[in-house]
C-alpha positions in Angstrom: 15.6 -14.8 27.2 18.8 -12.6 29.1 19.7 -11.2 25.4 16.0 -10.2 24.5 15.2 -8.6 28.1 18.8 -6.9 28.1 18.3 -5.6 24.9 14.7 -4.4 26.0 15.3 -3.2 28.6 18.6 -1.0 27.5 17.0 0.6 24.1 13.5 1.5 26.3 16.2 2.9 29.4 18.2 4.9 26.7 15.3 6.5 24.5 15.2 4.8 21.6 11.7 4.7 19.0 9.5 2.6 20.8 7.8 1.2 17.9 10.9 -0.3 16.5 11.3 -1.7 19.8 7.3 -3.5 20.0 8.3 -4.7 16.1 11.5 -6.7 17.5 13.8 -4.5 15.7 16.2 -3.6 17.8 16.2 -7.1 19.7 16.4 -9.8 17.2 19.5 -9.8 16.6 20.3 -10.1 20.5 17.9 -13.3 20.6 20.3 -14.8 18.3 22.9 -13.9 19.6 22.0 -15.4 22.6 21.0 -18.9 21.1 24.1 -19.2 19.3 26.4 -18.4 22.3 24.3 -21.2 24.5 24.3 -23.4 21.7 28.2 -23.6 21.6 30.0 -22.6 25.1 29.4 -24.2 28.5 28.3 -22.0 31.0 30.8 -19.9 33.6 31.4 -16.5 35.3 32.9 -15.8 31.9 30.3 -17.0 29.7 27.9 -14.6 31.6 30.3 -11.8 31.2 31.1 -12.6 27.7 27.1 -12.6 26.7 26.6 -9.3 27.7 29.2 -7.7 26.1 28.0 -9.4 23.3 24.5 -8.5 23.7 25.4 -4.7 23.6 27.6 -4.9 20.9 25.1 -6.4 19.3 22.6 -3.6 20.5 24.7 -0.9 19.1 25.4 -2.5 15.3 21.7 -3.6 15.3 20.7 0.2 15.4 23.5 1.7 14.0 22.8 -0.7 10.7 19.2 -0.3 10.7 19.4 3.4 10.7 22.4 3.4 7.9 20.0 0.9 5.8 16.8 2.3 6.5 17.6 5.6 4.4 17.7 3.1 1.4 14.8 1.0 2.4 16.8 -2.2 3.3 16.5 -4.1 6.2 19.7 -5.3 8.7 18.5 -8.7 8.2 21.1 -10.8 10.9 24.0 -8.8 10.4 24.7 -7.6 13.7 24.6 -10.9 15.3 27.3 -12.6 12.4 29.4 -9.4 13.5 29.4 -9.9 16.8 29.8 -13.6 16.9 32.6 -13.1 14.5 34.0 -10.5 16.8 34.1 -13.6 19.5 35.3 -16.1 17.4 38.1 -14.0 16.3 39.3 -12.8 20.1 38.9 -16.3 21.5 41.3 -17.9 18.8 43.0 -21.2 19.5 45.0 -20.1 23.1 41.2 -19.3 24.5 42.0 -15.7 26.2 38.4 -15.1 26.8 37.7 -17.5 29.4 35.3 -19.5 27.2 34.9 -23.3 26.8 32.8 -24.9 23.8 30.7 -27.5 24.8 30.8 -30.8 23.8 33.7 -30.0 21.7 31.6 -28.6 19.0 32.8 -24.8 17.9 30.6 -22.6 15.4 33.0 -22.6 12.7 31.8 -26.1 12.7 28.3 -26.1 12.9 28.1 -24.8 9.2 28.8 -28.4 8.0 26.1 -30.4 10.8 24.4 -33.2 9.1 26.1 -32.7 5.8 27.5 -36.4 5.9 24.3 -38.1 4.8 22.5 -35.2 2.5 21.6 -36.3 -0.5 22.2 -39.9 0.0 21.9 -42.0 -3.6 20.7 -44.9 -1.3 16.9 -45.9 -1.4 16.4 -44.9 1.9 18.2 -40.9 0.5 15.7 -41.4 -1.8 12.6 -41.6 0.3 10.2 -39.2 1.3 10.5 -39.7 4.9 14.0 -39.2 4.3 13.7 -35.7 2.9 10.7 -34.8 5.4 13.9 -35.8 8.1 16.2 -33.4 6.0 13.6 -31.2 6.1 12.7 -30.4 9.3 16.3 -30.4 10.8 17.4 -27.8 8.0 14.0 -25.5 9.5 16.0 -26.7 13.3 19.5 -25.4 12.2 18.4 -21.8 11.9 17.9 -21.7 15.8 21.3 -23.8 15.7 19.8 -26.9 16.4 19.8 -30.8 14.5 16.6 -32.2 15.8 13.3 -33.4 13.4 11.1 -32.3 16.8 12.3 -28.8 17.3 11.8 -28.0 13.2 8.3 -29.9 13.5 7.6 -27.7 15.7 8.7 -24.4 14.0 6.7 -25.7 10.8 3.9 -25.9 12.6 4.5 -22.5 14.1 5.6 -21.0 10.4 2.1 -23.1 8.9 -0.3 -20.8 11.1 1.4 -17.7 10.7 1.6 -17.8 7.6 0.6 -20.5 4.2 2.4 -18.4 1.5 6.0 -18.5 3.6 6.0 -22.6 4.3 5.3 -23.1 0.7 8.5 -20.7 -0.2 10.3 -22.7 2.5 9.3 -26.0 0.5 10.1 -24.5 -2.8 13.4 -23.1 -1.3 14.3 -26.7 0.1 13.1 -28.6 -2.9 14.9 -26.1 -5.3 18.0 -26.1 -3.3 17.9 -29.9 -3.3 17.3 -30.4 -6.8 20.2 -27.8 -7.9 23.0 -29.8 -6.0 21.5 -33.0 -7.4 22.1 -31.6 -10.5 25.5 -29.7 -10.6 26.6 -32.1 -7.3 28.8 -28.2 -6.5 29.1 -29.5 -3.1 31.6 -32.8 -2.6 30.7 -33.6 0.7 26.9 -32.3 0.6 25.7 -28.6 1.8 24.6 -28.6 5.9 21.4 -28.6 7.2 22.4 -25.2 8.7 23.2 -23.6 5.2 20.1 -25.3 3.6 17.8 -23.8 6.1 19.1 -20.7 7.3 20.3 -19.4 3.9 18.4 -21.0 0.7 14.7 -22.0 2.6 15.2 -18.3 4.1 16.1 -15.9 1.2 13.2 -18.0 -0.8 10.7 -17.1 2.1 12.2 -13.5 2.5 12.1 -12.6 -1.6 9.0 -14.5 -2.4 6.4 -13.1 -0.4 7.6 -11.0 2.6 9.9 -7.9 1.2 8.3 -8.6 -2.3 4.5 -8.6 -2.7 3.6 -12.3 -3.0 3.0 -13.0 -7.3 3.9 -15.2 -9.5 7.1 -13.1 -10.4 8.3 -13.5 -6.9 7.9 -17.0 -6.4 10.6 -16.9 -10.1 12.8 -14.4 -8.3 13.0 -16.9 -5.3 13.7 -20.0 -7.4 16.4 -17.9 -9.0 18.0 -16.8 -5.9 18.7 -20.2 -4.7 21.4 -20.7 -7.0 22.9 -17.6 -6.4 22.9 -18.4 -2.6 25.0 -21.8 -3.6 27.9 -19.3 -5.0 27.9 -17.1 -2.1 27.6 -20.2 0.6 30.7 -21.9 -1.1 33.1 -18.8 -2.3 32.0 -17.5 1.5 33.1 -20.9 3.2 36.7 -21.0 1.8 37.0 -17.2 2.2 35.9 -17.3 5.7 38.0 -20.3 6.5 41.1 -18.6 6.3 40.2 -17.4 9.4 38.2 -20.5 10.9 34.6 -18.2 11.1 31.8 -19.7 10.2 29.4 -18.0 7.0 26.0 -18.4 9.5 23.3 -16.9 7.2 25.9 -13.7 5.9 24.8 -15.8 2.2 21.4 -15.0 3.0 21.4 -11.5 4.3 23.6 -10.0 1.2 21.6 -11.7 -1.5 18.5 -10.4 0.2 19.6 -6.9 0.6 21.2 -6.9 -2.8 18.3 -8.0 -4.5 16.2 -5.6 -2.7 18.5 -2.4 -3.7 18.4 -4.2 -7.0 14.6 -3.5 -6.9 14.6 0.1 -5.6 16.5 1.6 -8.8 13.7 0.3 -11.1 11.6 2.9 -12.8 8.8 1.2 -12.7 7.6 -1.8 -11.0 5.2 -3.1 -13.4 4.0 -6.5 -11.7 6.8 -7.3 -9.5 6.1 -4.9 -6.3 8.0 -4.4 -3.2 6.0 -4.6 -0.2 5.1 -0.7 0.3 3.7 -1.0 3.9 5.2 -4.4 6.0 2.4 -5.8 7.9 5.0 -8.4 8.8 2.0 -11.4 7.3 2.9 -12.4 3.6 -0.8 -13.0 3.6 -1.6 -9.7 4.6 0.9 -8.0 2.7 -0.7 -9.4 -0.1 -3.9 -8.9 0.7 -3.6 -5.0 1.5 -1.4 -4.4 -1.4 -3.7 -5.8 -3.8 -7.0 -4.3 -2.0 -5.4 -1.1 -1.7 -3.8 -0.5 -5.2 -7.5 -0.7 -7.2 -9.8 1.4 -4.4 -6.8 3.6 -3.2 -5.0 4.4 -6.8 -6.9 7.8 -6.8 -4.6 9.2 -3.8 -1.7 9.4 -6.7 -3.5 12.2 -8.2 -4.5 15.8 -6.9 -8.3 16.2 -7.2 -9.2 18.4 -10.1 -13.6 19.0 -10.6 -15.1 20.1 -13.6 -14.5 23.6 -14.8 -18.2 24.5 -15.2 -21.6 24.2 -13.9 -24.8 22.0 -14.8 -24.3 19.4 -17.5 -22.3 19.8 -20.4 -21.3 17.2 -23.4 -17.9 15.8 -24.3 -18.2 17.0 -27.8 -14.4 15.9 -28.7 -12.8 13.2 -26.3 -9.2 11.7 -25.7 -7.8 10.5 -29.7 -10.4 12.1 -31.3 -10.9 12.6 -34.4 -11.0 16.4 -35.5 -7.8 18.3 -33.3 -7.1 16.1 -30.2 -4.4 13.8 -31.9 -0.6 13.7 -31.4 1.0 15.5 -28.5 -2.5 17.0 -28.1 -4.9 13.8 -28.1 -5.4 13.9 -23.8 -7.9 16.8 -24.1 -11.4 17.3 -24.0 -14.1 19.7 -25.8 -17.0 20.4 -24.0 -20.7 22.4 -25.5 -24.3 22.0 -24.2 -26.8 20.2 -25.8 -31.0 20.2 -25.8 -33.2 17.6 -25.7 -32.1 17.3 -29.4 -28.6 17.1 -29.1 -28.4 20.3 -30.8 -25.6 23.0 -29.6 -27.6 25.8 -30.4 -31.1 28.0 -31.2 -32.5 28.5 -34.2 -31.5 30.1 -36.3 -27.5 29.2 -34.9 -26.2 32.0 -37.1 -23.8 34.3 -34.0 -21.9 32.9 -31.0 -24.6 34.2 -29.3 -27.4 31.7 -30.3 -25.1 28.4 -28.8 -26.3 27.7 -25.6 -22.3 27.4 -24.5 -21.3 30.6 -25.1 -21.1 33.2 -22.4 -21.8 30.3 -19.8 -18.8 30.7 -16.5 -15.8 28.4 -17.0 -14.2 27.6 -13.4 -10.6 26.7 -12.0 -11.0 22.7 -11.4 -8.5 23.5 -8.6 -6.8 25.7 -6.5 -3.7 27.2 -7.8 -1.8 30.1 -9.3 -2.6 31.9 -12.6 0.4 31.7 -14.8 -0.6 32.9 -18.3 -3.1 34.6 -19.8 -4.4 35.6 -23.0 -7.5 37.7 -23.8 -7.3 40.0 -27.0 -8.5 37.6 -29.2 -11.5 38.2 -31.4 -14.3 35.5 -31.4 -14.7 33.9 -34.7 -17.9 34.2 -36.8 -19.5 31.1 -37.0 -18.0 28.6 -39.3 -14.5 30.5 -39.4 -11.8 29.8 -37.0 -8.6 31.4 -36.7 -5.7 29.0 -37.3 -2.8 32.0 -36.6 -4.3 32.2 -33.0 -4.9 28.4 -32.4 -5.8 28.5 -28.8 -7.8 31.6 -28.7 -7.8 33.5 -25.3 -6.4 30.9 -22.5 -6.0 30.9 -18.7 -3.0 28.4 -17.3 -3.0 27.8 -13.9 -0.4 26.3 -11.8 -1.8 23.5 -9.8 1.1 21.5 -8.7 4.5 21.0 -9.3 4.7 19.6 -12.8 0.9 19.8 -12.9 -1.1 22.4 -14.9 -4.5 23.0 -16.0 -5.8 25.0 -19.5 -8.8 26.1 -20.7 -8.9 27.9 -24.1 -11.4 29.2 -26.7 -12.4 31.5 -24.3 -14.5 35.0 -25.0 -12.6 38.3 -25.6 -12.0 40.6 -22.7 -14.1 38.1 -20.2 -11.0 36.8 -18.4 -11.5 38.0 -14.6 -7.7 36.9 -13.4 -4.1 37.5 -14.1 -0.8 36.1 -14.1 0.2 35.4 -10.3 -3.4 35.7 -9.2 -4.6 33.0 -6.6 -7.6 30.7 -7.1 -9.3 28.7 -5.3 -11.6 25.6 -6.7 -15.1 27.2 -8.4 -13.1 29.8 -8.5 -14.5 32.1 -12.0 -12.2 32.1 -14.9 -13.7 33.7 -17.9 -16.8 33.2 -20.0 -16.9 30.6 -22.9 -16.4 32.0 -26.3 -15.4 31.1 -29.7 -11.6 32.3 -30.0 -9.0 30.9 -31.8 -9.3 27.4 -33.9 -13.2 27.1 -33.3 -15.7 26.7 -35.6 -18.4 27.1 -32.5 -18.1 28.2 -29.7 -17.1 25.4 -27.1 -14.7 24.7 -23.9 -11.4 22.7 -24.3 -9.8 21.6 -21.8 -6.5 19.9 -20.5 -3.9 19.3 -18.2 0.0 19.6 -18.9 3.2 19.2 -17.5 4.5 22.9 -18.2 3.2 26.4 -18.3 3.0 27.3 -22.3 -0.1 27.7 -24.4 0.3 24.8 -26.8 2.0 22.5 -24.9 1.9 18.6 -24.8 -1.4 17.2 -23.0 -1.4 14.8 -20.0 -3.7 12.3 -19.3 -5.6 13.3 -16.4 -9.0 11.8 -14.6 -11.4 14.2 -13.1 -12.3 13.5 -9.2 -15.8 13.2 -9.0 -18.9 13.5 -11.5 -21.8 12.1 -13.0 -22.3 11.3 -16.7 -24.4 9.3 -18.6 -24.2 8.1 -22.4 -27.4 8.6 -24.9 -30.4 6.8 -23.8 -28.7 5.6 -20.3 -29.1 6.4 -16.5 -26.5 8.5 -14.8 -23.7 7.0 -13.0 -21.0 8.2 -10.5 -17.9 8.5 -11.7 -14.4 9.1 -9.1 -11.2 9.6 -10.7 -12.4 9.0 -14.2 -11.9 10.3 -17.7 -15.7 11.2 -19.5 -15.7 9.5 -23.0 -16.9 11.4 -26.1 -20.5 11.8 -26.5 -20.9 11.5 -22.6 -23.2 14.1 -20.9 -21.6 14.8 -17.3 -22.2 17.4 -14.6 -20.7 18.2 -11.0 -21.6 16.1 -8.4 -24.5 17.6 -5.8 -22.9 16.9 -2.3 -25.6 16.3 0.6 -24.1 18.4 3.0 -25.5 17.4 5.9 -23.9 13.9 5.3 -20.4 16.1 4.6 -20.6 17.4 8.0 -21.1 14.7 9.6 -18.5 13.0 8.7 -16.0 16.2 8.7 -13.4 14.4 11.2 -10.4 17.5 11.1 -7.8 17.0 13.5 -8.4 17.9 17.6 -12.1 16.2 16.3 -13.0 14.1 19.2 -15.8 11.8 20.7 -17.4 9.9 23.0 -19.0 6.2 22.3 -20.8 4.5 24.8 -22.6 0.9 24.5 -25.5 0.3 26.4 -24.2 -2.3 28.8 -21.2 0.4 29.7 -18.3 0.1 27.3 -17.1 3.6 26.7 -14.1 4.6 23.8 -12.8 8.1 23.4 -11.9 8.6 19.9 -9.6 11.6 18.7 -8.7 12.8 15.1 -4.8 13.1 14.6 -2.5 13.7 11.9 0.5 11.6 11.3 4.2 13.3 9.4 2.8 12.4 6.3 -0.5 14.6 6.8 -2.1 10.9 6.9 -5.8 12.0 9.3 -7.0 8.8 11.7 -9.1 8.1 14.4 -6.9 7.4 17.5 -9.5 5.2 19.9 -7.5 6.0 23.7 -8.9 3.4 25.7 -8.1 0.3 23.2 -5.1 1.9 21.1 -6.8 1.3 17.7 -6.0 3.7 15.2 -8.6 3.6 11.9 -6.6 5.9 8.9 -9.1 7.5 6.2 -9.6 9.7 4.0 -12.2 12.8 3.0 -11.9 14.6 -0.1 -14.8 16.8 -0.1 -16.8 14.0 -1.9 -16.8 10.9 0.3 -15.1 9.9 3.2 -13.3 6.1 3.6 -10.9 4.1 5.5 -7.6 3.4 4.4 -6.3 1.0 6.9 -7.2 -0.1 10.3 -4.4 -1.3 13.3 -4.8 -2.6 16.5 -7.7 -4.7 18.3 -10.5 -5.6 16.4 -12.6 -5.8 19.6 -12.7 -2.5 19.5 -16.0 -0.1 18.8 -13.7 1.8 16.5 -13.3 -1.7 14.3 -17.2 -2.0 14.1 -17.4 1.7 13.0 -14.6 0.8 10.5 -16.6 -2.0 8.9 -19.8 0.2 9.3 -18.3 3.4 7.8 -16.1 1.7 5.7 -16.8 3.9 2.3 -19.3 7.0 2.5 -20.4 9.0 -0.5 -21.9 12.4 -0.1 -23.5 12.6 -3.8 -26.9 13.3 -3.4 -27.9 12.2 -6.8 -26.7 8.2 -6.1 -26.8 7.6 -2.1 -24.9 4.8 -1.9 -21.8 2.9 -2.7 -19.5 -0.6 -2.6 -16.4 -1.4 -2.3 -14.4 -4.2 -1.0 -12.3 -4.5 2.4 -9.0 -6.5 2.1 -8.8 -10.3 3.1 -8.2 -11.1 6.7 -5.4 -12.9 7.1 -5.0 -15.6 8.9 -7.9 -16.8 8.9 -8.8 -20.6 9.4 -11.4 -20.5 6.3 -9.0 -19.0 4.2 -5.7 -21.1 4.7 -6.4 -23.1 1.4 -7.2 -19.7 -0.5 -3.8 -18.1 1.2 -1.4 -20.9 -0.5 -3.0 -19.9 -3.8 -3.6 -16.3 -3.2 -0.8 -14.7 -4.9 -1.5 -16.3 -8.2 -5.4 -16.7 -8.1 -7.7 -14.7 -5.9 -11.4 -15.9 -5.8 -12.5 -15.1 -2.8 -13.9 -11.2 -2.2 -15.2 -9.5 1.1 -17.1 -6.8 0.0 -19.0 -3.9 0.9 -22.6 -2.3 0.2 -24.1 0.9 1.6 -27.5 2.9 0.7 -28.4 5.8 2.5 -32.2 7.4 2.8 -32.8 11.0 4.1 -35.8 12.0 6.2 -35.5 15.7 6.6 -32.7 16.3 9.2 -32.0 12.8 9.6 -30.0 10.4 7.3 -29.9 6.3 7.8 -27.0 4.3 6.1 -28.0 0.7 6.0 -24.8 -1.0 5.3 -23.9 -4.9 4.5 -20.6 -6.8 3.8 -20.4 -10.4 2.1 -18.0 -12.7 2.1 -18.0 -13.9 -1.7 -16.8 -17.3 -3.0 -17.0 -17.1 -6.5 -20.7 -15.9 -7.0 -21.7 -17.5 -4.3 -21.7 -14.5 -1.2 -22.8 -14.6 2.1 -24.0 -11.9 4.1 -21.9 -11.7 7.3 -22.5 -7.8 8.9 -25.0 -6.0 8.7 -25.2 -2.0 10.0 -27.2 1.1 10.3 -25.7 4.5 11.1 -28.0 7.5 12.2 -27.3 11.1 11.4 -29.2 13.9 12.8 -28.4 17.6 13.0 -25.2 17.5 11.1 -23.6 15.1 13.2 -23.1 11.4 14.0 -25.4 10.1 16.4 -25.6 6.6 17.1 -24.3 3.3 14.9 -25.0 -0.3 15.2 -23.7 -3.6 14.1 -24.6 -6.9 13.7 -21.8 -9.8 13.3 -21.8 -13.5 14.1 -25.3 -12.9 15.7 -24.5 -10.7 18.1 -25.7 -7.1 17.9 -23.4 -3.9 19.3 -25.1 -0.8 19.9 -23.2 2.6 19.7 -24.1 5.7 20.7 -22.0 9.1 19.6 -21.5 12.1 21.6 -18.9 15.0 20.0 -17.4 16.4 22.3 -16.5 19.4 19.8 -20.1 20.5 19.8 
């Protein structure tokens, strides 16, 4: 407790980032420190002197390291505190300069080996499973420096409710561990409880689910790193025993790290995923990550609409079968078709007769022109012109890497230039029949570089409806239209777009009729990440509007608060006005009492969903959302909130929420207006 509140109280005097300080960062390492120096010397004017020297040297490695580690994504692990207790190790030596007495006669260079005298035991009573469930909770005691079943009962219980996925790595760690030295017996006079917890239980726990995202692949990855730890423990011991200092858990903390860096120079990372965002939960690591990567994979791309207007037909898809093959099979021909499905009037003789041609093509994105070409002759129809495949073009520069092309355009109807900026809906050209087209049509594509004619990328559209011959429309996000498809923009309510137009400097007041009051306030965090910032409760609710819907992304802080219920309320919003409504599913809670049996199977078999519904119905001025989430088990769901949020005159007016029978009433006042 003197190490932790020294350390606390000397990083928050000196200025250091507060939030590393509330996650324990910066003060870990000192509680160790702390338990290991009480653990081994008696207590005197120099002990007292001694710990907080240590405790600041132990300070000043703890963020020195972190910030050196941190710019490759690695964490100090306990490195600080093996430093420092090395440091006093070292400068108390055998002629004990420093003033300091061990107690009981028991130094840390000796600790290493507690208990090691009857592990694995080939007598029936080694054998036994109260034997092992003895072995097992002192090993869990040794990593606070202890040899007492109670005190690791007691943290198993603790590690239990925090968190399923990390006991079961500490039991496949231990039970690995154990079954490895059975094997290759590497050990002559058996591994120590301390190295057995504090080393292979902990880098099992660490690589299976807490720095890695819990999966199959992990659990592997930690069965695979126990024997790896047995090298390091024993070519570490007689290293380190040159100089009488104990290993502690130094086995641990480099195969961790190492593993870790390992990771980071991947490529890819297919199904084995470093944890992106800790939540410090395994569960809800998990949880997030695998929530988050299907409803959230649409952030990875820049939103690009449709470049025309009204609906249009995916005459030639992705791999089709006329042009789009090769380097060139990620396009897409568009024309417009009648009730028929023809392209054109009678008699369909001149470019003039397809109901395509002269129609506006538009930028799907802002950007910058970069190459244009518009001297080529439409083609009569039936002829194309294979010296001139593209016909006139306009490239535009959306992004880095990232450009858009529309081609087969008409002769002299291209309204921009080369280093022109557009805006999205910006006007291109006019459709036309130029180049290597038989009819007049639209193709378009994106690329990675500026040329006409260069390799296609595949690339979904953000937002629009389609439907297939004979079926209803649909709302598509972040999708690629299949051949044959008829799809148009999406018509945006934009009364429900205003309303929920949260910019930053946004803020409001919600009041509850028996008197509970939040002010919320839009900010912006250094990765231009927008949230709602509640001031009286300290809940921050991250989300996202693109110009077609508005949703959460995360949520922090306590769920007591109004801005939790709006969360859960709000949680997805679509502004189409053609399909008012939407689902989507929140992430598992974690740590949740009903889902402990779920959590120990969770990262290899999910089949419990929490999900969300909304419909919305417009009554002139005034929109209601009726929303509804369901906790589903299998196919069997249960409705467990229900919610209605009023709009009138642009803006948010009141919300209300019903959960575990108990209604909360909101009403909204903007401040801004």
């Amino acid at each position: 407790m003197v190490c932790v509140i020294f350390a606390l109280t000397t990083v928050n005097q000196l200025g250091f980032h507060r939030d590393f300080t509330h996650k324990g960062l910066y003060s870990f390492n000192a509680l160790l420190f702390g338990l290991a120096f009480g653990m081994f010397y008696q207590t005197n004017l120099a002990f007292l002197l001694w710990l907080m020297v240590g405790c600041i040297i132990t300070i000043v490695l703890s963020i020195i390291l972190s910030a050196w580690l941190s710019k490759y994504n690695l964490p100090v692990l306990s490195i600080p505190f093996i430093i420092t207790y090395w440091l006093v190790i070292l400068a108390t030596g055998t002629d004990n300069t420093t003033g300091l007495l061990p107690k009981d006669g028991l130094l840390p260079n000796q600790f290493s080996s507690l208990g090691s005298q009857h592990l694995f035991s080939t007598s029936a009573q080694g054998n036994s499973i109260f034997y092992f469930a003895d072995l097992f909770f002192r090993a869990l005691s040794a990593i606070i420096f202890q040899n007492n079943v109670i005190v690791g009962l007691i943290i198993a219980i603790g590690i239990f409710i925090h968190s399923r996925i990390s006991f079961s790595l500490l039991l496949i760690g231990f039970f690995t561990a154990c079954c490895f030295h059975k094997i290759t017996g590497m050990y002559p006079d058996d591994v120590s409880y301390y190295h057995l917890g504090a080393n292979f239980m902990m880098v099992s726990a660490a690589i299976g689910g807490f720095f890695l995202i819990p999966s199959l692949r992990s659990y592997l990855w930690a069965i695979i790193s126990i024997p790896a730890s047995f090298l390091l423990v024993n070519a570490l011991t007689k290293l380190l025993g040159i100089y009488n200092l104990p290993v502690f858990s130094l086995p641990f903390c480099l195969i961790t790290i190492s593993l870790l860096y390992f990771f980071t120079l991947r490529i890819t990372a297919n199904k084995l995923q470093l944890t992106p965002i800790q939540h410090y939960s395994p569960e809800k690591n998990l949880y997030q990550y695998t929530n988050n990567v299907k409803r959230l994979d649409n952030l990875k791309y820049l939103p690009l609409n449709l470049p025309f207007m009204g609906e249009w037909t995916v005459s030639q898809g992705y791999n089709g079968d006329i042009t789009h093959k090769d380097d060139w099979a990620n396009a897409l021909d568009f024309v417009i078709t009648d009730e028929e499905q023809k392209t054109f009037e009678y008699p369909g003789t001149r470019p003039e007769h397809f109901y395509c041609f002269n129609k506006p093509v538009l930028a799907c994105a802002d950007g910058v022109v970069e190459t244009v070409a518009d001297n080529i002759e439409d083609n009569t129809i039936g002829q194309i012109n294979t010296l001139q495949n593209w016909g006139n073009t306009v490239v535009i520069k959306h992004a880095d890497d990232l450009y858009s092309k529309v081609s087969h355009l008409k002769k002299n109807s291209i309204k921009v230039k080369p280093g022109d900026v557009v805006k999205q809906g910006d006007q291109l050209a006019l459709c036309g029949n130029s180049g290597r087209s038989p009819e007049p049509h639209l193709h378009f594509q994106l690329q990675l570089t500026p040329y006409i004619g260069s390799k296609t990328l595949k690339y979904p559209f953000a937002d629009y409806t389609g439907h297939n011959l004979g079926a209803p429309d649909k709302y598509f996000a972040y999708s690629i239209p299949e051949e044959g498809m008829v799809i148009s923009p999406v018509e945006i309510n934009i009364l429900l777009k205003q309303a929920f137009a949260f910019e930053p400097g946004y803020y409001g007041v919600i009041e509850t009729p028996d008197g509970r009051k939040e002010t919320w306030e839009v900010y912006k965090d250094a990765y231009n990440g927008r949230y709602l910032y509640s001031k009286q409760t300290g809940a921050v609710a991250y989300f996202v509007n693109n110009g077609y819907e508005f949703y959460f992304t995360a949520f922090y802080g306590d769920e007591k608060s109004l801005l939790y219920l709006f969360y859960l309320a709000a949680y997805r919003i679509n502004f189409s006005s053609t399909y008012p409504g939407v689902s989507d599913n929140y992430p598992l809670p974690a740590n949740k009492f009903g889902l402990w049996l779920h959590d120990i199977v969770a990262p290899f078999c999910q089949f419990v969903k929490h999900t969300y519904l909304n419909q919305y119905q417009i009554n002139r001025d005034e929109i209601s959302i009726a929303a509804n989430a369901q906790y589903c088990f299998l196919n069997k769901c249960n409705s467990i909130m229900e919610a209605e949020i009023r709009i009138a005159n642009n803006k948010l007016k009141t919300f209300s929420v019903k959960m575990n029978n108990q209604i909360t009433e909101a009403t909204w006042d903007s401040a801004n207006n």
